[in-house]
C-alpha positions as semicolon CSV with decimal commas, in nm:
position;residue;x (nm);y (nm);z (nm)
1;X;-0,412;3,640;-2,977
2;X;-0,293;3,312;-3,148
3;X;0,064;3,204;-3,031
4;X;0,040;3,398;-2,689
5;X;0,172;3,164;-2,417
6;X;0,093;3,267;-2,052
7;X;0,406;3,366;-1,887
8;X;0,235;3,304;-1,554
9;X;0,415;3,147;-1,278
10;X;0,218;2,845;-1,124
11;X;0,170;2,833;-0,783
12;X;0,258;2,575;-0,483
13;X;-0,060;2,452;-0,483
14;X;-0,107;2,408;-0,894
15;X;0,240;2,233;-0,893
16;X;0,129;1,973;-0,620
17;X;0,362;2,119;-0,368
18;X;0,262;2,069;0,017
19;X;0,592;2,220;0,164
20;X;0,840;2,113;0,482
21;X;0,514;1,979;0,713
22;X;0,380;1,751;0,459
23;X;0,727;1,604;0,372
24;X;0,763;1,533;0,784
25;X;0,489;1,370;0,790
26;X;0,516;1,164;0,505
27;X;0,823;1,054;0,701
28;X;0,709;1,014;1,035
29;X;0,419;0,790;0,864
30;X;0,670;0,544;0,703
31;X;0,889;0,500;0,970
32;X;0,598;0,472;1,253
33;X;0,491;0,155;0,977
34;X;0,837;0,033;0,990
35;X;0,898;0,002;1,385
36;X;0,565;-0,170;1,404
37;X;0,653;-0,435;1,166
38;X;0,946;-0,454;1,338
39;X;0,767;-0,476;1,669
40;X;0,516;-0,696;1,560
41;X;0,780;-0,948;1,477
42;X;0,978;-0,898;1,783
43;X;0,660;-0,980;1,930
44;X;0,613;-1,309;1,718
45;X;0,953;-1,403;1,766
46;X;0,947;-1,414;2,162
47;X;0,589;-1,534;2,185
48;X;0,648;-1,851;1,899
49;X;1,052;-1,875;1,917
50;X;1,287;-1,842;1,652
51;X;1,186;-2,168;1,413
52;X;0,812;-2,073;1,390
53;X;0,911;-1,751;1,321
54;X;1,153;-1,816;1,075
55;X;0,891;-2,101;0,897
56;X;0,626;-1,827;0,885
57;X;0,843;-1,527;0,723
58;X;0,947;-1,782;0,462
59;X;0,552;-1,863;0,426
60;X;0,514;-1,537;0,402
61;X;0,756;-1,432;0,148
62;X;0,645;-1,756;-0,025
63;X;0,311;-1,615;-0,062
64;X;0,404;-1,303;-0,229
65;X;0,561;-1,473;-0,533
């Protein structure tokens, strides 16, 4: 029949849903990234001191535009 739309309801899984478990670990994933940039410039910082460190964040930043 011409005209006929489906009155179906789509599913979780046709909507690209993936529920409470995917969402927390979307979330753990970015925030275990962010304490180990974090940590990995703590790390910098009290290996090279506080002007190296500072000279190579500017660097880096400098880089990226």
């Amino acid at each position: 029949m011409l005209g006929m739309m489906s009155t179906t309801v789509p599913t979780e899984t046709e909507t690209g849903g993936h529920g409470p478990a995917r969402t927390w670990l979307v979330v753990a994933l970015w925030a275990g990234t962010a304490v180990s940039i974090v940590a990995a410039g703590l790390m910098l910082w009290s290996a090279q001191g506080e002007a190296v460190f500072m000279d190579m964040v500017a660097s880096a930043f400098a880089m990226c535009f």
